[in-house]
Every structure is written in C-alpha cells, then in structure tokens.
Backbone as CSV, one residue per row, in Angstrom:
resi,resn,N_x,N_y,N_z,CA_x,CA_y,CA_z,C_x,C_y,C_z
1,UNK,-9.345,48.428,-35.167,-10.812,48.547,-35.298,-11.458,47.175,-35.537
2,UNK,-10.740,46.415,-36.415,-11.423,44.824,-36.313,-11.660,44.211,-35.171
3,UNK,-10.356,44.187,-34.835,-10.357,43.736,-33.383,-11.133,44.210,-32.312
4,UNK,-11.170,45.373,-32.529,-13.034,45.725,-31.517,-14.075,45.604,-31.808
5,UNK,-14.365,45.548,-33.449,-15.392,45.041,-33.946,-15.698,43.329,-33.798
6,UNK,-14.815,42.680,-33.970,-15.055,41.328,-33.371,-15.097,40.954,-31.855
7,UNK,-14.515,41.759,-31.602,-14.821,41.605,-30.058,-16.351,41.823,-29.078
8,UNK,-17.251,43.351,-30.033,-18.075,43.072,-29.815,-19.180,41.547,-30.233
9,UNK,-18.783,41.424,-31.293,-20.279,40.536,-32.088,-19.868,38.953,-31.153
10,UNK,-18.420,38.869,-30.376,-18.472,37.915,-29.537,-19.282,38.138,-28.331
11,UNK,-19.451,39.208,-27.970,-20.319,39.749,-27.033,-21.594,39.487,-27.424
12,UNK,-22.376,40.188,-28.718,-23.455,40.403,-28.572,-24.187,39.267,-29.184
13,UNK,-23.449,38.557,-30.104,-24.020,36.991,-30.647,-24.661,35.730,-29.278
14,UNK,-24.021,35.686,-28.665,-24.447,34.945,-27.293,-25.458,35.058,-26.850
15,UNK,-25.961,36.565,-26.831,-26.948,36.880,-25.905,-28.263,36.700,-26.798
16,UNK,-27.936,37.511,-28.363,-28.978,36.741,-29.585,-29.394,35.549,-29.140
17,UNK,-29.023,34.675,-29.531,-29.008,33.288,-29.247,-29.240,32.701,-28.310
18,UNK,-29.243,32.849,-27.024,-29.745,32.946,-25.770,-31.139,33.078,-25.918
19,UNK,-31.634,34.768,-26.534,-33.046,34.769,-26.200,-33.737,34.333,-27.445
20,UNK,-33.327,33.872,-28.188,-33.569,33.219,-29.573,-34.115,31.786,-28.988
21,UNK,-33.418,30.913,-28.065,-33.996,30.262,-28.091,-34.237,29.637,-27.092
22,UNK,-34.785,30.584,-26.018,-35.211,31.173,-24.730,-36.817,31.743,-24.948
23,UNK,-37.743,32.498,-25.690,-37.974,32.685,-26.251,-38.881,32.846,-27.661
24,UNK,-39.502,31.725,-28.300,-40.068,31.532,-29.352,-41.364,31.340,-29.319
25,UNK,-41.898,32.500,-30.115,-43.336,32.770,-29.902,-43.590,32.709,-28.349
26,UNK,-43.214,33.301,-27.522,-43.520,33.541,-26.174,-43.784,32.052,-25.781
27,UNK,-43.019,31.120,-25.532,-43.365,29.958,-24.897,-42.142,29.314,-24.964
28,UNK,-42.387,27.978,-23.791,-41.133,27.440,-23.722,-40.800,26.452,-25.090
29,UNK,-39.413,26.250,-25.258,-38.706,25.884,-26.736,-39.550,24.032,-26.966
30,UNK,-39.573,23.815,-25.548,-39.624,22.342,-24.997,-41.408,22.418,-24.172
31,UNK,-42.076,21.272,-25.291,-43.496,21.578,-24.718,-43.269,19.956,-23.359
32,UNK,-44.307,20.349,-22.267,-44.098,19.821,-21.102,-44.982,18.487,-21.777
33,UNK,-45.528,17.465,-21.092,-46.180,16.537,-21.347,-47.727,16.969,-20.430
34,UNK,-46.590,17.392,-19.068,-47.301,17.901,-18.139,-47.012,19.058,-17.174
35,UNK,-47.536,19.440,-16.482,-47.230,20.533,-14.571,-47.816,20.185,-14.138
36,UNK,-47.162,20.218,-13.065,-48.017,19.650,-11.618,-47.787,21.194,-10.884
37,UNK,-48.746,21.554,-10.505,-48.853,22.927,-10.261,-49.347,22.781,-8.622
38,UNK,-49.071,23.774,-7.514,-49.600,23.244,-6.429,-48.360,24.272,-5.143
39,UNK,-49.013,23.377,-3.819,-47.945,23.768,-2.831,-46.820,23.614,-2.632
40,UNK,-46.117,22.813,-1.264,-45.479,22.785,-1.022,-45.404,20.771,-1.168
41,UNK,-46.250,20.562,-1.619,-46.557,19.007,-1.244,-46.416,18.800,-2.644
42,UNK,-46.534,19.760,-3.720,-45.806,19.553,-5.244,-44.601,19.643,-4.819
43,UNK,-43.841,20.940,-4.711,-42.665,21.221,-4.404,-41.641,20.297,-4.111
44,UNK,-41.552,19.547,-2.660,-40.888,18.811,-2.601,-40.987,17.536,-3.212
45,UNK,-42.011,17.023,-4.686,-41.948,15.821,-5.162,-40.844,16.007,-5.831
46,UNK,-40.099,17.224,-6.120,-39.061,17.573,-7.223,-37.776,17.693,-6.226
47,UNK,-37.893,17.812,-5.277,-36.502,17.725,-4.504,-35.405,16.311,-4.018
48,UNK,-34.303,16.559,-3.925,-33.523,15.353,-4.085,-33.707,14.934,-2.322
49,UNK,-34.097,13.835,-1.811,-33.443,13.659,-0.504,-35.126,13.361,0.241
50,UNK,-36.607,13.888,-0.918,-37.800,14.271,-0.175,-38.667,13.470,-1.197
51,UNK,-38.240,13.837,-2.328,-39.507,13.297,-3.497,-38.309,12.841,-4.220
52,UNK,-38.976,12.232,-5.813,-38.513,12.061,-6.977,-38.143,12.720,-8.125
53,UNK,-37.285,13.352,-8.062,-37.057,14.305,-9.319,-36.606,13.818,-10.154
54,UNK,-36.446,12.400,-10.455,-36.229,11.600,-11.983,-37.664,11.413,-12.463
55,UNK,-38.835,11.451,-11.781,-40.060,11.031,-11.921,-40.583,11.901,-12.833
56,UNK,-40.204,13.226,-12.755,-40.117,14.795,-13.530,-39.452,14.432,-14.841
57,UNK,-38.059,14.464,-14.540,-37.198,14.521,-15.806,-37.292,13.511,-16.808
58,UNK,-38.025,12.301,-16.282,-37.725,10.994,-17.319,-39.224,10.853,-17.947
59,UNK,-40.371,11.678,-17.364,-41.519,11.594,-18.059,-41.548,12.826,-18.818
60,UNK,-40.852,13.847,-18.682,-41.094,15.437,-19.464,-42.293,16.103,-18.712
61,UNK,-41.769,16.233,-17.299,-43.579,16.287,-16.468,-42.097,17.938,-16.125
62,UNK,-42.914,18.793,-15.361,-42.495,20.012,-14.621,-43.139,20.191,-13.680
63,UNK,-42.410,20.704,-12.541,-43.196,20.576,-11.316,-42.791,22.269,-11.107
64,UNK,-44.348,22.640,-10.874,-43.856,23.865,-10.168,-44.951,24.021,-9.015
65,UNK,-44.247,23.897,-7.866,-44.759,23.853,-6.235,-44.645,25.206,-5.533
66,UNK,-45.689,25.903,-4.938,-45.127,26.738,-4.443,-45.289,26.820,-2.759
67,UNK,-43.947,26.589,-2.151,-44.307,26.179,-0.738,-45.076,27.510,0.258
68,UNK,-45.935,26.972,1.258,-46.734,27.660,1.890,-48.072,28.823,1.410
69,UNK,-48.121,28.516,-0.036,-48.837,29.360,-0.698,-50.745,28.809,-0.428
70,UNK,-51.310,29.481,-0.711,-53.079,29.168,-0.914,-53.703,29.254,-2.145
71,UNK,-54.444,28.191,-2.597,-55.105,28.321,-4.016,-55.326,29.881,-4.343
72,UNK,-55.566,31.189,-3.454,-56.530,32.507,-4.221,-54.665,32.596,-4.491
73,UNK,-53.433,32.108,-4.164,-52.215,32.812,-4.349,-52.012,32.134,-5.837
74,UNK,-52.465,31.166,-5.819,-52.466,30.195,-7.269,-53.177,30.358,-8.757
75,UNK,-54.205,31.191,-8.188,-55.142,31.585,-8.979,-54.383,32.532,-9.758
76,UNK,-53.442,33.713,-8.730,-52.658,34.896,-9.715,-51.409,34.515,-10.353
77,UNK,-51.173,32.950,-10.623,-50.054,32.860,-11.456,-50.681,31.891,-12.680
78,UNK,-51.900,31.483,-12.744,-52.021,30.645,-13.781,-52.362,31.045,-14.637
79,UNK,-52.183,32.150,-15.436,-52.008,32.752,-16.821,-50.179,32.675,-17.060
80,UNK,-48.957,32.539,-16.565,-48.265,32.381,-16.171,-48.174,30.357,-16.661
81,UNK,-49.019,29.986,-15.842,-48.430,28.565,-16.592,-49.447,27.988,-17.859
82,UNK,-50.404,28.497,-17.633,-51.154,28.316,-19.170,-50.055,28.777,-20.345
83,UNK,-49.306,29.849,-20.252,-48.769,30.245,-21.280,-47.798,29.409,-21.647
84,UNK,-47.337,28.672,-20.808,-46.067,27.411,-20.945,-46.818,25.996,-21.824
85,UNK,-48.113,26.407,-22.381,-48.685,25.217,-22.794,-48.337,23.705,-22.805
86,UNK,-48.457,23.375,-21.291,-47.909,21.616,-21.511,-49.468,21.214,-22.084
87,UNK,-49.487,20.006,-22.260,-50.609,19.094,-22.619,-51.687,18.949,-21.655
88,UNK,-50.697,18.714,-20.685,-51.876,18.610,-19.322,-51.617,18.967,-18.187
89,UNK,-52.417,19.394,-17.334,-52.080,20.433,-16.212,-52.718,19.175,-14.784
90,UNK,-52.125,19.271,-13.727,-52.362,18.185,-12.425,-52.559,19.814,-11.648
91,UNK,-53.042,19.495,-10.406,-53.743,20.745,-9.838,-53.737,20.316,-8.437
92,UNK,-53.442,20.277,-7.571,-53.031,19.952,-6.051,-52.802,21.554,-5.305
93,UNK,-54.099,21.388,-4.232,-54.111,22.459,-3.841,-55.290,22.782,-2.810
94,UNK,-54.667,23.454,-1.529,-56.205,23.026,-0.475,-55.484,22.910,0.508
95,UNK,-54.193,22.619,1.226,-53.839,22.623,2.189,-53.566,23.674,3.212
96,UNK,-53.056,24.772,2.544,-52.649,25.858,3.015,-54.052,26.780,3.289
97,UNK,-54.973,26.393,2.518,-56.234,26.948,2.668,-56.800,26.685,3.988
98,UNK,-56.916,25.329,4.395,-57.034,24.895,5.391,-56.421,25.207,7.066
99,UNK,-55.298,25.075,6.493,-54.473,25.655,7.420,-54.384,27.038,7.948
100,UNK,-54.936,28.070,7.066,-55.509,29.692,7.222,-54.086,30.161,7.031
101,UNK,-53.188,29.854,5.984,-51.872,30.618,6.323,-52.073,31.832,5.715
102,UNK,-52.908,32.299,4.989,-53.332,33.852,4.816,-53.423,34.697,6.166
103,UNK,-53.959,33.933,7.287,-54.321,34.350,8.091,-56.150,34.923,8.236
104,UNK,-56.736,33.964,7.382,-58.079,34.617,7.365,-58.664,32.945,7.109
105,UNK,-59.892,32.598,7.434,-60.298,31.663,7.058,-61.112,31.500,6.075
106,UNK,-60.742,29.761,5.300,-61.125,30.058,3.648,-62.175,28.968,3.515
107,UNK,-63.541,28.951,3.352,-64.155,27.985,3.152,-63.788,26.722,1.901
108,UNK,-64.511,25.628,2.625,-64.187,24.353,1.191,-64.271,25.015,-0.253
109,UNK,-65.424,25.642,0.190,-66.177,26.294,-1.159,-65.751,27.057,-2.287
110,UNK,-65.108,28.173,-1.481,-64.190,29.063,-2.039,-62.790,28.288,-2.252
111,UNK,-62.326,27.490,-1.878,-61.149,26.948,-2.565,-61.661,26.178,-3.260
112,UNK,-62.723,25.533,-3.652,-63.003,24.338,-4.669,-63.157,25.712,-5.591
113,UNK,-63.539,26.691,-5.604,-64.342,27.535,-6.666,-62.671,28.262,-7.000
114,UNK,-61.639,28.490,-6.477,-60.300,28.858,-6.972,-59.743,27.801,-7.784
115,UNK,-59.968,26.752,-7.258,-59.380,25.195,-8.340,-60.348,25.008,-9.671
116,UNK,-61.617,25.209,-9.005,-62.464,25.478,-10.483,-61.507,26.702,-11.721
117,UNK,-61.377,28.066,-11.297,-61.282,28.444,-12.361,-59.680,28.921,-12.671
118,UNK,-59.042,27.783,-12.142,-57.624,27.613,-12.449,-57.914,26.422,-13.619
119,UNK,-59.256,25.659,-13.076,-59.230,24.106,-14.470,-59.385,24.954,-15.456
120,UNK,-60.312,25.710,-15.405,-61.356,26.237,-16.474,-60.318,27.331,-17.422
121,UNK,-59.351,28.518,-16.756,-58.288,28.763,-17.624,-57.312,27.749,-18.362
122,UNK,-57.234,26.309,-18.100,-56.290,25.821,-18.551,-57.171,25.405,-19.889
123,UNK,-58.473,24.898,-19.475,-59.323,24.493,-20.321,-59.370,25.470,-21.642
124,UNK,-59.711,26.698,-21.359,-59.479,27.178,-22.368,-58.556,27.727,-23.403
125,UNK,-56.923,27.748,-22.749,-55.545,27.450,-23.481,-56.131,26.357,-24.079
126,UNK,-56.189,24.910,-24.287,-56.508,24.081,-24.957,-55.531,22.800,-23.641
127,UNK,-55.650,23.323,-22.603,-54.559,22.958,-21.589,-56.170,21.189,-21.082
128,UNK,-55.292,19.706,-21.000,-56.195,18.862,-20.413,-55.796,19.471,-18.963
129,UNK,-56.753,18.962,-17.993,-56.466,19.232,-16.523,-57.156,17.968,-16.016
130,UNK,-56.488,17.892,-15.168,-56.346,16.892,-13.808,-56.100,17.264,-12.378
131,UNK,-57.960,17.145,-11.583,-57.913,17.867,-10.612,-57.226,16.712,-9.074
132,UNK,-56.673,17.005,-8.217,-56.433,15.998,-7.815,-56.752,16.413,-5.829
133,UNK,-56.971,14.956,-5.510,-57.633,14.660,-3.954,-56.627,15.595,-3.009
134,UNK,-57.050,16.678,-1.673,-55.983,16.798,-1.058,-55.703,15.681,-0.315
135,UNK,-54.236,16.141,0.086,-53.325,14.546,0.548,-53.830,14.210,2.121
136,UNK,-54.293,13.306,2.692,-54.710,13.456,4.091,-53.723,13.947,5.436
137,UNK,-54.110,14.176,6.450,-53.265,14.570,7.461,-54.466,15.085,8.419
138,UNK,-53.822,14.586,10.012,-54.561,14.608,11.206,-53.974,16.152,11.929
139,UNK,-52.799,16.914,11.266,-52.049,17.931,12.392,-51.208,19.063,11.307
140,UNK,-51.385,19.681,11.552,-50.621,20.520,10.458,-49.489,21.008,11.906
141,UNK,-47.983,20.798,11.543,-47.207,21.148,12.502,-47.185,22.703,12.662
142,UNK,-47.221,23.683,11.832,-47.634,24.800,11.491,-48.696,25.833,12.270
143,UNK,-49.342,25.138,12.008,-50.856,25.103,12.677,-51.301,24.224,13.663
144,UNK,-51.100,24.074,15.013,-51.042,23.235,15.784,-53.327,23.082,15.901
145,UNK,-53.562,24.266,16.207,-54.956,24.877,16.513,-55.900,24.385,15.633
146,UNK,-55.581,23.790,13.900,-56.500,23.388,13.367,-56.345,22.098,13.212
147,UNK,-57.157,21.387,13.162,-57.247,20.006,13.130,-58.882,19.479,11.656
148,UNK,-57.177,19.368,10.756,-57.941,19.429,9.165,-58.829,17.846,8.950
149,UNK,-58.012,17.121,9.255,-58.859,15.696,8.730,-60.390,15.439,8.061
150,UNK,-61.259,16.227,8.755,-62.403,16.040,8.024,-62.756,16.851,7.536
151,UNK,-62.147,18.349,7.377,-62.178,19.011,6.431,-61.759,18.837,5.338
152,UNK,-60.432,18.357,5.184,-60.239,17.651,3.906,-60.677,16.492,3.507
153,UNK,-61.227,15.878,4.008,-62.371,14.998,3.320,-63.629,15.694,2.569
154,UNK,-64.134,16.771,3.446,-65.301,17.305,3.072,-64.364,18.644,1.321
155,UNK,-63.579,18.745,1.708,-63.383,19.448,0.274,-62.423,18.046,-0.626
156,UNK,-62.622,17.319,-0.469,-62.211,16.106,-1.659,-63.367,15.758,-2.294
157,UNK,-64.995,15.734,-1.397,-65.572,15.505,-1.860,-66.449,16.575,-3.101
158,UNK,-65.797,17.819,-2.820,-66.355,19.042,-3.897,-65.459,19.080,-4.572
159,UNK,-64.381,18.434,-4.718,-62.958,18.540,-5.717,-63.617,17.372,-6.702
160,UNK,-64.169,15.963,-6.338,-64.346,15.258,-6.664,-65.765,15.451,-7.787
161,UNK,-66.591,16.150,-7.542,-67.822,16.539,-7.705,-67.649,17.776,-9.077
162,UNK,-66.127,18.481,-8.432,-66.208,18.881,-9.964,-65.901,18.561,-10.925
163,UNK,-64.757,17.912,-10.942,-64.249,16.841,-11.756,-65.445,16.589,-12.817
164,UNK,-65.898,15.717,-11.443,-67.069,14.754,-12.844,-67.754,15.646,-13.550
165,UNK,-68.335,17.205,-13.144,-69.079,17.649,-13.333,-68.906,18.694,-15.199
166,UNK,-67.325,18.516,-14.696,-66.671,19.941,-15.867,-65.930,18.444,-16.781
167,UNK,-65.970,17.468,-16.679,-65.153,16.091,-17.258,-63.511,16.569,-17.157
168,UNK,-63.189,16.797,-15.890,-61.519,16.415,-15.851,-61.470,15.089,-15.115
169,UNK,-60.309,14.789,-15.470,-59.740,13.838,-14.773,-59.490,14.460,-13.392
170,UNK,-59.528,13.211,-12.753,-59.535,12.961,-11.094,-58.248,12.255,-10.063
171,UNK,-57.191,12.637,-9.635,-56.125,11.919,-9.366,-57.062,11.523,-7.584
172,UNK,-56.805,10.448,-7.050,-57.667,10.161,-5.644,-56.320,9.913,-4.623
173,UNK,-55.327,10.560,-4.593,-54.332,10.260,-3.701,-54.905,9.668,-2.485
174,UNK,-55.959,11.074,-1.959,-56.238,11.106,-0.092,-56.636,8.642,-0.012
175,UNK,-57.527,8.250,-0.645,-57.906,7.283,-0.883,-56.674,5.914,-0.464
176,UNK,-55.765,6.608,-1.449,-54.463,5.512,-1.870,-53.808,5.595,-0.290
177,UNK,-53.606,6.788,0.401,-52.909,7.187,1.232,-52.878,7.356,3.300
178,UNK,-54.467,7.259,3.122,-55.583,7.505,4.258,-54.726,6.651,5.202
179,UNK,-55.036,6.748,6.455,-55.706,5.753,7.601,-56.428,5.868,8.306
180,UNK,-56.555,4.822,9.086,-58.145,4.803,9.602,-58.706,5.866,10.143
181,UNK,-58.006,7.113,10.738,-58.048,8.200,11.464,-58.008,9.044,10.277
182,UNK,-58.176,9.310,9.054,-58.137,10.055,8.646,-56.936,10.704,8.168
183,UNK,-55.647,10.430,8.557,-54.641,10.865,8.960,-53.268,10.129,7.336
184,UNK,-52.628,10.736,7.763,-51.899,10.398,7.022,-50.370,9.504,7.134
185,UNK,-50.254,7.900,7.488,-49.858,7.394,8.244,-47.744,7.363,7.958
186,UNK,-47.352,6.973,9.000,-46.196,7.458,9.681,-45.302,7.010,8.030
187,UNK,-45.265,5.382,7.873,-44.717,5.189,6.749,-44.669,5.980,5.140
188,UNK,-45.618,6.988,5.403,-45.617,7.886,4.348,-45.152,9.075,4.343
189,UNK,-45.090,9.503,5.353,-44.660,11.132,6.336,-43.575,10.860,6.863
190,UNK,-43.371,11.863,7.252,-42.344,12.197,8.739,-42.847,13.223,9.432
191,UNK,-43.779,14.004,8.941,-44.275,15.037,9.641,-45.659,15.390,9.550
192,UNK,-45.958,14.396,9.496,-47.688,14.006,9.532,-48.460,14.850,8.597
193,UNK,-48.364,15.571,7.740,-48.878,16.498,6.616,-48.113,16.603,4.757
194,UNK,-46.859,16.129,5.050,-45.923,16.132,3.653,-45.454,14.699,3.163
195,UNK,-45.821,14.315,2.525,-45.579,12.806,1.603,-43.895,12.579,2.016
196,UNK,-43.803,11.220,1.898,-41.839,11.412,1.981,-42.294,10.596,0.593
197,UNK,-40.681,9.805,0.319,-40.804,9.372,-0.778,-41.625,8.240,-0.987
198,UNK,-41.675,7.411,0.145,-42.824,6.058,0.020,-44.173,7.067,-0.642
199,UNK,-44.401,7.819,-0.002,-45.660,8.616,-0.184,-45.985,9.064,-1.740
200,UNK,-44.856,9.549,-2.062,-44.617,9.918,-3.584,-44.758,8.942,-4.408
201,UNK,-43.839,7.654,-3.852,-44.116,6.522,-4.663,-45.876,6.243,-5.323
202,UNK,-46.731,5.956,-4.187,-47.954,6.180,-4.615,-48.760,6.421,-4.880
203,UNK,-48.536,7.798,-5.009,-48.525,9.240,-5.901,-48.747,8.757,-7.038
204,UNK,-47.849,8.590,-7.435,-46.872,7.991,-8.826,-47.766,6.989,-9.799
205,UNK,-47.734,6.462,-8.698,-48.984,5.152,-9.117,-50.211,5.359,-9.309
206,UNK,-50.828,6.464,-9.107,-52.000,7.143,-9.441,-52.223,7.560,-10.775
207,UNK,-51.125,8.739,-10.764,-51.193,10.028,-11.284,-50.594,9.603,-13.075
208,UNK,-49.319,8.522,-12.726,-48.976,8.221,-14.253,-49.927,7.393,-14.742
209,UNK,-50.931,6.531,-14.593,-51.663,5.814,-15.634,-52.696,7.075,-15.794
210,UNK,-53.154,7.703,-15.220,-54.025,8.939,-15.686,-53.370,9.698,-16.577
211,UNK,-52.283,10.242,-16.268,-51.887,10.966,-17.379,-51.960,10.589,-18.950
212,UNK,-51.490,9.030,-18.840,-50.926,8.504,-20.191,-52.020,8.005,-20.574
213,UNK,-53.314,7.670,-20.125,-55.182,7.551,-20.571,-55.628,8.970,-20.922
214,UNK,-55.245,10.027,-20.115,-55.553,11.489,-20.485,-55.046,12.079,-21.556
215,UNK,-54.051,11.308,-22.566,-53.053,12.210,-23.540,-54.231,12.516,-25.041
C-alpha cells in the first residue's frame, strides 16, 4: 500500500507544480517588457533562418504573429494578450486587410478604427502601446489583383494621426524602409511584401529606442 501510495503523489506532485507555476493569478509567471502583436510580418521576426529571434529573447520582448490573419481577426484575441500584462504592447497590422484575405474588402478606416480599439483595450489594462507604420510593398504575391502601395501610405497616414491623437507612441518603419516606388526594396525582401533579416535589422533600429524612451 505505500508503495502505491507513493507512487501516486509521484504522479500527482508534478502536475501541482506545473500549474502552480504555469498559472499565478491568471497571468504569465514572467512579465514581458513587451508583444509585438500582429501578422505574419510579426511572425516571422521570431523565426530562425527569416527574422531575429535573439532580438525577442535577449530583450524579454514576445512576439506573437499571426500569419495571414486581418486586424477585425486581431481584435478577437486581444483580451487574450492584455491578460499577459507586458508593459508595452507594439501593434503591426493592415496588411492582410489590404490584401482582402477575408475575402471582402476592408476600408483604411475600418482597420485604423480595429487598431484603435486594440490600443485603447491595452490602454486600459494599464498596457503602454505602440502603434506602428504598415511595412511598404508594391505586390502582394498572394494577391496578384491588388496593388497596395498607396493604400498603405494612405492608412499610415490615419495610423499616424492616431497615435498623436490618443498619445501612443509611433514606430515609422514604412519611412526607414520605402523606395522610391513606394515599394519595398529587393535588399530588404525576397518577396516584395515580408522583411528578410536586413529588413528586421531596421526594424530593430526603430522600434528598440522607442521602447526603452516608452518604459
């Protein structure tokens, strides 16, 4: 009988402990500094071979990207990362909108007004936010039929507008990244719409002196 009695509490002690400290007060054990919350153009900043995923781990930043998704898809998980309370929230988001991968078309408007009240929930967790420029591009490979370039200019400039308007911080990638066409040039891409790592690099260079002025 001991011997089955110890046999369980080797069983069931693990799993205690597990959600013990998995767990606490409904949040993660480890508060973030930051999330970078977003598409597929977050996504792969965290992958090995595409982006920087020491850039993540060595600042205490979390990236959670969700590829091919649209800000109204973003909107239904950010109670979800508010609850993870990092310090400050980065917000990248607008491409897929553009691109109509819902299959319906989404005005500037209505995606600036989904990024609005993704800031505005973080705002009120006690979450800072940082709204940031979409990334430029002349071709979505995806989408051969739309041709975004000055659409995403024209919603950088209502991304930009809210910013100032609600006082978040402002990351200006499209700016750092542009060329003359609007476009998003070869040394930064490979596929004329997704950052490679040069691209990330100056990302990087944006986004960390904002953060560490934003703390």
């Amino acid at each position: 009988m001991k011997r089955f009695l110890t046999f369980l509490l080797l069983l069931v002690l693990p799993a205690v402990t597990a959600c013990d400290n998995g767990n606490k007060g409904g949040q993660d054990p480890a508060v973030r500094d930051a999330i970078f919350f977003g598409d597929s153009i977050t996504a792969n900043w965290v992958k090995d071979g595409k982006g920087h995923p020491e850039f993540f781990s060595s600042n205490n930043f979390l990236c959670l990207g969700f590829t091919g998704k649209t800000t109204a898809y973003m909107k239904t998980l950010i109670k979800g990362i508010t609850d993870k309370h990092p310090r400050q929230l980065v917000i990248l988001g607008g491409t897929n909108d553009i691109a109509m991968n819902d299959g319906v078309y989404v005005s500037i408007e209505e995606t600036r007004d989904n990024i609005a009240y993704m800031a505005s929930e973080a705002t009120k967790a006690g979450i800072k936010v940082v709204i940031c420029s979409v990334t430029p591009s002349k071709n979505f490979y995806w989408a051969p039929s739309v041709h975004p370039e000055q659409t995403i200019v024209d919603l950088n400039v209502l991304l930009k507008a809210l910013a100032q308007e609600q006082g978040y911080a402002y990351a200006d990638y499209h700016s750092a990244l542009v060329d003359a066409g609007n476009g998003l040039p070869s040394q930064y891409t490979s596929d004329g719409c997704h950052p490679n790592q040069d691209g990330y690099t100056v990302m990087e260079g944006i986004i960390l002196p904002i953060l560490k002025s934003n703390q």
